[in-house]
C-alpha positions, -999 to +999 in steps of 0.1 A: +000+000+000+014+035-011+015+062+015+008+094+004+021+117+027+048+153+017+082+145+010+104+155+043+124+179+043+157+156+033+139+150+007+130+184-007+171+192+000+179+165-027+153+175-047+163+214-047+196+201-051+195+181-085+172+208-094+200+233-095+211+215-131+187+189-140+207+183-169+232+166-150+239+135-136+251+135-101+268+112-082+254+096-047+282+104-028+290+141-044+248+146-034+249+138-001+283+160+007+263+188-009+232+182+014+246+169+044+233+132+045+249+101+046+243+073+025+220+054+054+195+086+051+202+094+012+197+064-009+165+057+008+157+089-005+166+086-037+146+054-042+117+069-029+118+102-057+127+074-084+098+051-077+072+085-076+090+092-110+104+125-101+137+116-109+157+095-129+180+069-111+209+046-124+230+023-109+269+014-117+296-007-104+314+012-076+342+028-089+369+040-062+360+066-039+325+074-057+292+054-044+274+034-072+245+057-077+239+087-102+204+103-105+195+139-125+159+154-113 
């Protein structure tokens, strides 16, 4: 069952933040320096956004000192 309840304000952090430049991809790690989360808090974030289509996730082998995830809003 889907709640529908307004994204906290974590959320709306992110979601200013890829808004900045929606053209570009961002990396997980990179986003949550930016807005002060760590990955534990971040990635469930960016899940969330991704499966209420407001954003547009991918996922990659982790590379050295970058997490696996890039997203653009």
């Amino acid at each position: 069952m889907r709640r529908n309840r307004p994204p906290s304000a974590q959320a709306i952090s992110v979601l200013r933040a890829l808004a900045a430049d929606p053209s570009q991809w961002r990396y997980g790690y990179d986003l949550g320096a930016e807005v002060d989360l760590k990955s534990g808090s971040l990635y469930p974030i960016l899940v969330r956004l991704a499966d209420r289509g407001l954003l547009e996730a991918t996922w990659e082998p982790a590379r050295r000192g970058a997490h696996p995830a890039t997203c653009t809003g």
